[in-house]
N, C-alpha and C positions, 0 to 999 in steps of 0.2 A: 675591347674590355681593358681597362688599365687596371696596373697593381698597387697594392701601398707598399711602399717603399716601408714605411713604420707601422708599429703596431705593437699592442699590447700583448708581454709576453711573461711566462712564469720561469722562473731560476733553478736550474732544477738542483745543479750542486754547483761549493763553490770551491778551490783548490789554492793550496797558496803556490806560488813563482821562485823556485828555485834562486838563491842571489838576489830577490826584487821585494824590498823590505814597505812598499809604500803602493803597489798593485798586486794582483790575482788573479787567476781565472775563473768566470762565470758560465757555464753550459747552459747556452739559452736552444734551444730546437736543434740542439747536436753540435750547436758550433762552440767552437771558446770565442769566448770575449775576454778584453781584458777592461777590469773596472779594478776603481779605488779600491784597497785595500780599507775592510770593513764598512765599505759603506752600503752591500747587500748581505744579504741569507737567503740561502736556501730555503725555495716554495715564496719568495718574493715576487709581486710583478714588476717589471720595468719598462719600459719605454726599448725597444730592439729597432736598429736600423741597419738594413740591408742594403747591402755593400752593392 
């Protein structure tokens, strides 16, 4: 059985980065991600790929 590596996922919050005026963190299934700065919201889906 193989796995997806990607998959479609929902945002659940998104937090801004201390000192980091141009990225954020995004809590996609528990983990932070870091994405552009304003380029999602919260309850967004996005494209997630595992590490």
């Amino acid at each position: 059985m193989s796995r997806k590596l990607a998959s479609i996922q929902r945002i659940w919050k998104i937090e801004p980065i201390e000192g980091a005026d141009k990225i954020e963190l995004a809590y996609v299934l528990g983990w932070q991600c870091v994405v552009n700065k304003d380029q999602f919201n919260p309850m967004d889906l996005a494209v997630y790929f595992e590490i």
